[in-house]
N, C-alpha and C positions, 0 to 999 in steps of 0.2 A: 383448500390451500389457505394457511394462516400466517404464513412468517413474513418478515420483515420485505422479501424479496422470494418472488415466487417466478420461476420460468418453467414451461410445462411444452416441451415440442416447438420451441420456439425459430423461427425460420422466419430468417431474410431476404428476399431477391431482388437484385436488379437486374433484369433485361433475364442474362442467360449466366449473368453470374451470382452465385449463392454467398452472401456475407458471412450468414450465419446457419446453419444445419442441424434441425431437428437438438438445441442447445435445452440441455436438462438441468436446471441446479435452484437449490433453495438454501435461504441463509437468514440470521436472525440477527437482530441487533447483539451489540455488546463491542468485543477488539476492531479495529480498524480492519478491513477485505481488500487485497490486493488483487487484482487485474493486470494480467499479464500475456503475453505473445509479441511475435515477431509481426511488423509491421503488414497490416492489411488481414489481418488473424479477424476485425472485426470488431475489435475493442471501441472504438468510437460507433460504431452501430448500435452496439450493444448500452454505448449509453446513451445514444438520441434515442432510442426505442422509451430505456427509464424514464426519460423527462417528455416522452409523450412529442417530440417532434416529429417521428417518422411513425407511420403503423408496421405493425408485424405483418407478414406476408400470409404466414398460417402459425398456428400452436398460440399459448398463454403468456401472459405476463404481468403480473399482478405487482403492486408496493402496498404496504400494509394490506391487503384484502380487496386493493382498487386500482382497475385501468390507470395506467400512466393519463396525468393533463385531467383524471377527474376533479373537481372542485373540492373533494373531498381529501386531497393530498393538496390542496394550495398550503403555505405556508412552512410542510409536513418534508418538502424535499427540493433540495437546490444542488446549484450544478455550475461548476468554476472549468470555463474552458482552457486547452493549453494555451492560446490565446489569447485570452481575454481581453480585452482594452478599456483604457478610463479613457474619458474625454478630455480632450487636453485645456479645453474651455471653461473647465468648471475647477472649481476646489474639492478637494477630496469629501468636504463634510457636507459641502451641496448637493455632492451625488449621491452618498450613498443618504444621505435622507432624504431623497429623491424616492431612491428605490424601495427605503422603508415605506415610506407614504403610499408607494401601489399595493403594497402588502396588505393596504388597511390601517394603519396607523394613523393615529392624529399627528399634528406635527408636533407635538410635546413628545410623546412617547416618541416620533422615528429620529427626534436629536435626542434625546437617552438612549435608542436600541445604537444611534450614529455611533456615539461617542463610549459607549458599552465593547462595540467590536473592537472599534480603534484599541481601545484600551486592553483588549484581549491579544492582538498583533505588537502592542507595544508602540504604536505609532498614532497615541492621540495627541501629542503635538503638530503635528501634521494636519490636524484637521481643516487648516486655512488654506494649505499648501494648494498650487496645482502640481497635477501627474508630472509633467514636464521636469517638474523643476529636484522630483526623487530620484533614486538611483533603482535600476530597473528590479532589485531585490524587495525592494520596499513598494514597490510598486505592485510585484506581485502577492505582498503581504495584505495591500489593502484592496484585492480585489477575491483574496481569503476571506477578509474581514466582509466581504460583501456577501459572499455567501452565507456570511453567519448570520446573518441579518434575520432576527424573526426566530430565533435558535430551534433550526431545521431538525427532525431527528434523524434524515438522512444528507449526508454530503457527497457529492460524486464528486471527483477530482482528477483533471484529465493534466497528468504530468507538473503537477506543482512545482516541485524544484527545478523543471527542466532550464537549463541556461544559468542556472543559479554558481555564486562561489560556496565554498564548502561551508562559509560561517553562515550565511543567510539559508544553507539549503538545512542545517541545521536547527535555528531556530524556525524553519517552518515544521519539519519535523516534532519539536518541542512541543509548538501551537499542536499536533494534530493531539498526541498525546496526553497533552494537559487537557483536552478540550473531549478524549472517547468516551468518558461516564455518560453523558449526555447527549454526545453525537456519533453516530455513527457513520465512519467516514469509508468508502471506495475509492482507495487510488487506485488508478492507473499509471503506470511508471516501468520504464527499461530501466531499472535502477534493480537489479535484483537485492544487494547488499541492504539498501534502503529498506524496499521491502520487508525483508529479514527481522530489521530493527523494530518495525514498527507494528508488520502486520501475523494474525493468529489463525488466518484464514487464507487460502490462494485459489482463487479462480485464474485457471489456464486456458486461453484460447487458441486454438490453432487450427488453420483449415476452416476455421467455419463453427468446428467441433469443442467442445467445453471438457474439460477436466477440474478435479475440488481437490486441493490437500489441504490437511489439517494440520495444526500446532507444527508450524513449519521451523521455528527455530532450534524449539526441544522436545526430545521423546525418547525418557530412556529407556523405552521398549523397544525401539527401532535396534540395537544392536551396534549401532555403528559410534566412532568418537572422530572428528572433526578436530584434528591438530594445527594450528599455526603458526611455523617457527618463527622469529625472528632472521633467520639466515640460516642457510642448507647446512646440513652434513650428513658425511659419510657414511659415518658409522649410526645413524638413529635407528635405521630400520634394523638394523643388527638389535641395539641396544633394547626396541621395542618388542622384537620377537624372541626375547626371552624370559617378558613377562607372562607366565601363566594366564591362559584363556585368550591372549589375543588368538582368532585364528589368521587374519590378513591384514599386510600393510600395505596401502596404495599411495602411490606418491601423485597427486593430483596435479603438482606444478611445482615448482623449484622450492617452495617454500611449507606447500599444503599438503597433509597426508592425511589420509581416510583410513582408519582403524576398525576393522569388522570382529564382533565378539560373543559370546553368547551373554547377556544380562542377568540370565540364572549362576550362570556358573561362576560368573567376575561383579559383581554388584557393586564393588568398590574400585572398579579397574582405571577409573578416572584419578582417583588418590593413588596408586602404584604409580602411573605414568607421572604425575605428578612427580614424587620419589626418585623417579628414576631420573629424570631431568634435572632436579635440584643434584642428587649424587654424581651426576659427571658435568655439571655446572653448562648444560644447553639453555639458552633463554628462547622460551615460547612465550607468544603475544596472546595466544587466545585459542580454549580449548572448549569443545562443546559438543554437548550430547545432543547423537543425532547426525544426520546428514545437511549439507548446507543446501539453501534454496534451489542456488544452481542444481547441483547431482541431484537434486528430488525432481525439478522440473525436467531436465536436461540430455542424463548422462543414462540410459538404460544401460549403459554396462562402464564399470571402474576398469582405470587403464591399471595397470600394473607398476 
């Protein structure tokens, strides 16, 4: 086993109930990895295992080539709880050059690595501040910034945005994106949409048991198109099934429709629907090849 993240029969148990079950998946650096299930799926197990807090019960689990918590990963891999808390005692640039400092840093280097993050979250004016005194957005920025401390090649992220308004859950998203060449980052998040946006990989947890899909946004070999009107009507599924090679239109919700096609036969069927929407003047928001996160994780069978 060589990759960035290695699980091999990996099993959990407390007492007489199973976390995790016989979970199989391997994965490499590069796009951001999504983590996902319904609550108690194991998703937090799954990352005290990575950061070496709990041991596996039976089976593998490797980061780079080594036991979680070996000495050989210090530095190599950090981990931002949905939780997390700053002290409300200290100023922001006390702490985390606090934290630099156990890292091994002189205190020269962990106020540059301090004021480096900051600078990265957008909040090194802050550096005097106490937690207290930010708004709880900002607060979760800078205990982002703490995880960057040391610039980790792996980041685990347990619900980043959670509780966030839509602008600050935004620029956290931004941060992760600007920040994947170099870091490779595992969220966890009930945010499927989110998801979607940011990540190229999806590990599913459920039951205990692990599922992996690939290039979750786009794939235009999957067959399918992903329509998003603006506001319902009547007549689309009419007006759709009369474009050559669609074979099905499903209407996923008031606004959402799932278009199944063959990709040999229609290669350009995304520019027709196009066409066809501009000639009877329908405004759609957003079209996309492939199926959305939800129906890939989700929906084993399209409503009609």
């Amino acid at each position: 086993m060589s990759s960035m993240i290695d699980c091999l029969q990996l099993t959990k148990t407390y007492g007489s109930n199973t976390a995790l079950n016989r979970v199989n998946f391997s994965v490499d650096n590069g796009d951001p990895i999504a983590l996902v299930g319904p609550n108690g799926s194991g998703k937090t197990t799954l990352f005290s295992l990575m950061c070496g807090y709990i041991r596996p019960t039976s089976g593998i689990i490797q980061l780079f080539g080594h036991q979680p918590g070996s000495p050989a990963l210090f530095g190599r891999v950090s981990a931002l709880p949905q939780d997390a808390q700053l002290d409300p005692r200290f100023a922001i640039g006390h702490q985390l050059k606090f934290y630099a400092q156990l890292q091994g840093m002189s205190t020269k280097q962990a106020q540059l690595d301090c004021e480096r993050v900051l600078d990265l979250v957008e909040l090194k004016h802050s550096i005097k501040d106490k937690p207290n005194t930010l708004s709880h957005g900002m607060r979760k920025r800078i205990t982002i910034a703490q995880a960057l401390l040391g610039s980790p090649e792996l980041v685990l992220l347990d619900e980043p945005t959670a509780g966030l308004d839509p602008v600050n859950a935004r620029n956290i998203r931004q941060l992760i994106a600007q920040n994947n060449m170099k870091t490779t980052f595992m969220i966890s998040s009930h945010n499927l949409n989110e998801l979607e946006k940011l990540c190229g990989t999806v590990l599913h947890l459920n039951l205990g048991l692990m599922g992996k899909t690939e290039a979750i946004s786009s794939d235009p070999q999957q067959g399918f198109i992903t329509l998003h009107m603006e506001s319902s009507s009547a007549d689309l599924k009419v007006f759709l099934s009369d474009i050559p090679g669609i074979h099905k239109v499903s209407q996923l919700s008031r606004n959402e429709y799932l278009i199944s096609y063959d990709p040999a036969e229609s290669p350009d069927l995304d520019i027709k629907i196009l066409k066809m929407l501009d000639e009877n003047q329908l405004n759609y928001r957003q079209l996309i090849k492939g199926k959305s996160l939800e129906e890939q994780l989700f929906s084993s069978e399209t409503p009609n």
